[in-house]
C-alpha positions as YAML, in Angstrom:
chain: A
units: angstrom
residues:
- id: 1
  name: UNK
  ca: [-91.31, -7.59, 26.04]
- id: 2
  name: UNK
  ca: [-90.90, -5.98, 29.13]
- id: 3
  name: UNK
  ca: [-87.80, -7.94, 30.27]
- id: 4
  name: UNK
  ca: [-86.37, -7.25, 27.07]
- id: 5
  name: UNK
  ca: [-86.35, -3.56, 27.36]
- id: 6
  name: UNK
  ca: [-85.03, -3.89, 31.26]
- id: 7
  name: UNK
  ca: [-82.12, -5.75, 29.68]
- id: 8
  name: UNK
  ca: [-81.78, -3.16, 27.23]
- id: 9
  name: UNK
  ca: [-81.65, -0.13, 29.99]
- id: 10
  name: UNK
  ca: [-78.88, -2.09, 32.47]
- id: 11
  name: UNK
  ca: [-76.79, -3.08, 29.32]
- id: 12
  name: UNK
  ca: [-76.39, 0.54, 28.32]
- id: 13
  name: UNK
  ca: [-76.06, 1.80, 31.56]
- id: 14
  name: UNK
  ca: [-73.69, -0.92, 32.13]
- id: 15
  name: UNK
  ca: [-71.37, -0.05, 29.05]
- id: 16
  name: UNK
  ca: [-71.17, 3.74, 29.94]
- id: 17
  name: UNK
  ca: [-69.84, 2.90, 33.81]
- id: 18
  name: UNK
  ca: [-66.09, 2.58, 33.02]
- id: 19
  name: UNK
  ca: [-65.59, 0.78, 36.20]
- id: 20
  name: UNK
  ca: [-68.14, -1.39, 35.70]
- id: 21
  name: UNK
  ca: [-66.91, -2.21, 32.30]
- id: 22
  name: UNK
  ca: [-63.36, -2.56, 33.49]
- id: 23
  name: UNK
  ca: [-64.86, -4.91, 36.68]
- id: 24
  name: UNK
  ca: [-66.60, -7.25, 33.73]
- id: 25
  name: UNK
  ca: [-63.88, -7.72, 31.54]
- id: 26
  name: UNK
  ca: [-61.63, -8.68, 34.84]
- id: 27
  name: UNK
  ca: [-64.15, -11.42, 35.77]
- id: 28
  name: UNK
  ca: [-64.66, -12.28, 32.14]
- id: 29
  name: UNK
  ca: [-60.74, -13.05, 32.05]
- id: 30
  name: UNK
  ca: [-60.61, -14.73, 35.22]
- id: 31
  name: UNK
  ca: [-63.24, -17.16, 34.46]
- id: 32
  name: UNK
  ca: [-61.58, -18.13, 30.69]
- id: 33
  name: UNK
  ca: [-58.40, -18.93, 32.50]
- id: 34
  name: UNK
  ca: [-60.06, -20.65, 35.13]
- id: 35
  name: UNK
  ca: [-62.00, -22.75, 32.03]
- id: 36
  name: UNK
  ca: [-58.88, -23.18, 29.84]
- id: 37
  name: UNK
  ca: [-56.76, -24.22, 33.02]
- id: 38
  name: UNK
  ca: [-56.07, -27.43, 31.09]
- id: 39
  name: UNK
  ca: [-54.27, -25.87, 28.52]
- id: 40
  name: UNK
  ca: [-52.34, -23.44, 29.98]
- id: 41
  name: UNK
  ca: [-50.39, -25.56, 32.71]
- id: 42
  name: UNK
  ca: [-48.65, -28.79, 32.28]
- id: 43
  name: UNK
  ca: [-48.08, -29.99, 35.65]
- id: 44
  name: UNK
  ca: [-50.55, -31.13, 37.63]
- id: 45
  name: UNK
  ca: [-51.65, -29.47, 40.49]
- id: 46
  name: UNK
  ca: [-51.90, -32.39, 42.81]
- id: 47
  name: UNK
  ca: [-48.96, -34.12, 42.16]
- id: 48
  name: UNK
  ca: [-46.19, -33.98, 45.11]
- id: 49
  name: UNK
  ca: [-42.58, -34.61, 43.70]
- id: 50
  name: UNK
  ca: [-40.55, -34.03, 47.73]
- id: 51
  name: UNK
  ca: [-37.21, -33.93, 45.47]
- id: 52
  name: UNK
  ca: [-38.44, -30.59, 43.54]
- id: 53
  name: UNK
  ca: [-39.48, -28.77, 47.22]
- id: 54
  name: UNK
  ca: [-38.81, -25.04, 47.78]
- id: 55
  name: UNK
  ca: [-37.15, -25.20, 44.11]
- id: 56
  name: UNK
  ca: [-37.16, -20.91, 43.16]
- id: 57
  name: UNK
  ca: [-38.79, -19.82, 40.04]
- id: 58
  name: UNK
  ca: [-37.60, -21.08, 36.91]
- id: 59
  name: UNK
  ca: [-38.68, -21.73, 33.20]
- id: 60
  name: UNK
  ca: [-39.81, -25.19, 34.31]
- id: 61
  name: UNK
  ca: [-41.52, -24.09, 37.15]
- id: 62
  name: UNK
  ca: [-42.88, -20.54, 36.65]
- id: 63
  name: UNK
  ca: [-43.64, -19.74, 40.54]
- id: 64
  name: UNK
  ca: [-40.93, -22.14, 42.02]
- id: 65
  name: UNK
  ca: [-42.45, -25.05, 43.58]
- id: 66
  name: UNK
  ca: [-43.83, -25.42, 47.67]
- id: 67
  name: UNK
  ca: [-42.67, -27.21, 50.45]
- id: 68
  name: UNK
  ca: [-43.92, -30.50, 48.88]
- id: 69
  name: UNK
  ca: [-42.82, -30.41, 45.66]
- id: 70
  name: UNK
  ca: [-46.14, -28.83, 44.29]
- id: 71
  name: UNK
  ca: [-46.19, -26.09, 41.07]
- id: 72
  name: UNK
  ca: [-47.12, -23.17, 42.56]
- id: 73
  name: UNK
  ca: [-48.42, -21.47, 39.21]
- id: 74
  name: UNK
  ca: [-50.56, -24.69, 38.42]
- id: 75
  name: UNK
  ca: [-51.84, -24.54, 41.91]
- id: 76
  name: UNK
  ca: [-52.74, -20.85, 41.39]
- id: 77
  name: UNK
  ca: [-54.39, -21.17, 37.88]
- id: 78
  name: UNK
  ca: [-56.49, -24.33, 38.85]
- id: 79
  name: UNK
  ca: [-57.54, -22.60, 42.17]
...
């Protein structure tokens, strides 16, 4: 019973620190796009394609690509 009512304190403590709050829901959204990376990217981060290099952003690629061909946004979601 006693952890219970510990939990209780910190969680209302917790929800009446803005930046607390604020810090939580950042690292709450962070970790669902790191889960759901899957889904949001189609290219895969691995693969190297040297005819796409240096390419600038565009609908295809989101971020441009890097020097080897890589799509920088799928790189940055899955990392």
């Amino acid at each position: 019973m006693e952890v219970k009512k510990r939990f209780q304190v910190f969680w209302e403590m917790f929800k009446r620190n803005k930046l607390a709050t604020s810090g939580g829901l950042i690292v709450l959204i962070l970790f669902l796009i790191a889960l759901l990376a899957p889904f949001i990217t189609s290219h895969n981060p691995l693969y190297i394609d040297l005819k796409l290099k240096l390419l600038p952003p565009s609908v295809d690629h989101w971020f441009g690509t890097d020097d080897l061909g890589r799509d920088v946004f799928a790189r940055m979601i899955f990392g």
